[in-house]
C-alpha positions, 0 to 999 in steps of 0.5 A: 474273402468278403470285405468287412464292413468298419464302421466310425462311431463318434458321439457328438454333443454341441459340436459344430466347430469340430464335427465336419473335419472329424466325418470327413477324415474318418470317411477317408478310413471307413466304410460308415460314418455314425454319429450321435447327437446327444441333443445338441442344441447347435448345428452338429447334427445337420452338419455331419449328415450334411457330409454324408454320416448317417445322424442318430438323434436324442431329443435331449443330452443323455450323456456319453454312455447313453450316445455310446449304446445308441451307436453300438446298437445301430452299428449291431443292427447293420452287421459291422464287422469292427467299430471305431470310437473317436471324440467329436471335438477334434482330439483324436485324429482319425489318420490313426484308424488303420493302426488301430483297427489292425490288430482286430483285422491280424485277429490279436484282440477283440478291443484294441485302445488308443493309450495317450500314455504310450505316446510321447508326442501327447502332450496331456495336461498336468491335471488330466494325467493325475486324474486318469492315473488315479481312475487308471489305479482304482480300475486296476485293482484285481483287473487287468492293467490297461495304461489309460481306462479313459482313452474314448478312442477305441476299436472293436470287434463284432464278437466284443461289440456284442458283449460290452454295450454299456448300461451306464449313462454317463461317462462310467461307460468307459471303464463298464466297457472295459470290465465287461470285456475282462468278465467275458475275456476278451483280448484287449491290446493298447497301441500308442496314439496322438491327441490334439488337446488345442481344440476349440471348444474346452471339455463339456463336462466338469473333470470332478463330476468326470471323476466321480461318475467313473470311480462310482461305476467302478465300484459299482460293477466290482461290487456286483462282480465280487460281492463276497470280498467287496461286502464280505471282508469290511462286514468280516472286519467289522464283526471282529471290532463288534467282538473285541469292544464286547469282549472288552466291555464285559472284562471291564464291568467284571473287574469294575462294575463299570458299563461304558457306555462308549463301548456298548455304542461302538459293539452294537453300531459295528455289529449292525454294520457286518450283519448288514454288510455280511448279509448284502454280500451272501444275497448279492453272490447267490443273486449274481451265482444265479444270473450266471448259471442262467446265462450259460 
């Protein structure tokens, strides 16, 4: 039986303090070691292949989905047969890698993500945990459980790899993934993991904007998933409002000779908003109906 060939996958932007230890312990678990330099402007790019790893460079910072694709399309291109994710920033310790490749190599899941909720040894901030919980809980609605959406610490196969590359620049990337998983039904297993939040360098990236790049491609990618419940059932809502501030400003002009002018307002603004809700969610299913019969 042939080896296989696993492979690190580490976006990296500005991280020179942390970028050596991270390549040369994954080196220990791996066969390659990829990293992405999402346009740093400091030396993490020359210290990673310094130590070996092969550097993929952008000219400018393009963002965490963008250094995700670029790495999954590289990785694609030297036929790896599992793919590792890990945080540049010294987070995730790269001793984990052989637990979180092994239900990939046992043939139990195509995705394996390393949950800091089923650890008790990680000890997240207050407002990191109420913030995955919240993007945990949007992510869940009418998609599989996962107890952290946002883990960047992940495992793939060649078979999922092929599937979930990510479109989404920005940090949305990770639960685009994940949805892209569930539509094509990969197995995706959680297995608990250790984080290292007294790292030297604090979080590039502001957690609201964080927050709001991912409940944004949430609702975008289910919005194009299920456009009939997602346009549909507020358009459907606000055709019946239209139909009862109607009813009622008729039954009140009949008994009084009164036109309230309110009411006339509020009938035609919710009658424009379910036509044009109504409207984008018959053209969104017939759009997506169509892509998927092409696909198959």
């Amino acid at each position: 039986m042939n080896k296989r060939l696993i492979v690190a996958c580490i976006p990296a932007y500005n991280e020179e303090k942390s970028i050596a230890k991270v390549v040369l312990k994954s080196r220990k678990y791996v066969d390659k070691v990829i990293v992405c330099d999402d346009g740093s402007t400091d030396m993490t790019g020359e210290i990673a292949e310094a130590l070996g790893a092969e550097v993929i460079r952008h000219h400018k910072n393009m963002g965490y989905g963008a250094a995700l694709e670029s790495l999954f399309r590289r990785a694609l291109d030297i036929r790896a047969d599992i793919v590792v994710t890990l945080d540049a920033d010294g987070q995730h310790n790269p001793e984990d890698i052989p637990r979180i490749i092994e239900p990939i190599l046992r043939g139990e899941a195509d995705i394996v993500i390393g949950s800091r909720f089923l650890s008790s040894r990680s000890k997240m901030p207050a407002y990191r945990r109420i913030g995955v919980k919240i993007i945990n809980s949007i992510f869940r609605a009418g998609a599989k459980k996962i107890s952290d959406t946002q883990s960047g610490y992940r495992a793939y196969s060649i078979k999922a790899l092929s599937l979930v590359r990510p479109i989404e620049s920005g940090m949305g990337a990770s639960v685009e993934i994940l949805l892209k998983a569930e539509q094509n039904k990969l197995r995706i297993k959680e297995i608990p993991i250790r984080i290292y939040y007294k790292v030297e360098q604090p979080s590039k990236v502001n957690p609201v904007v964080h927050a709001l790049d991912v409940i944004l491609t949430t609702l975008k990618h289910k919005s194009i998933r299920h456009p009939l419940m997602f346009y549909g059932g507020p358009g459907a809502v606000s055709i019946v409002t239209a139909l009862t501030t109607g009813l009622l400003l008729v039954q009140i002009f009949n008994e009084s000779r009164y036109f309230s002018l309110p009411l006339a307002i509020l009938t035609v603004g919710f009658s424009l908003i379910g036509i044009v809700l109504c409207s984008t969610a018959i053209i969104l299913w017939i759009l997506v109906s169509l892509i998927r019969e092409m696909k198959e």
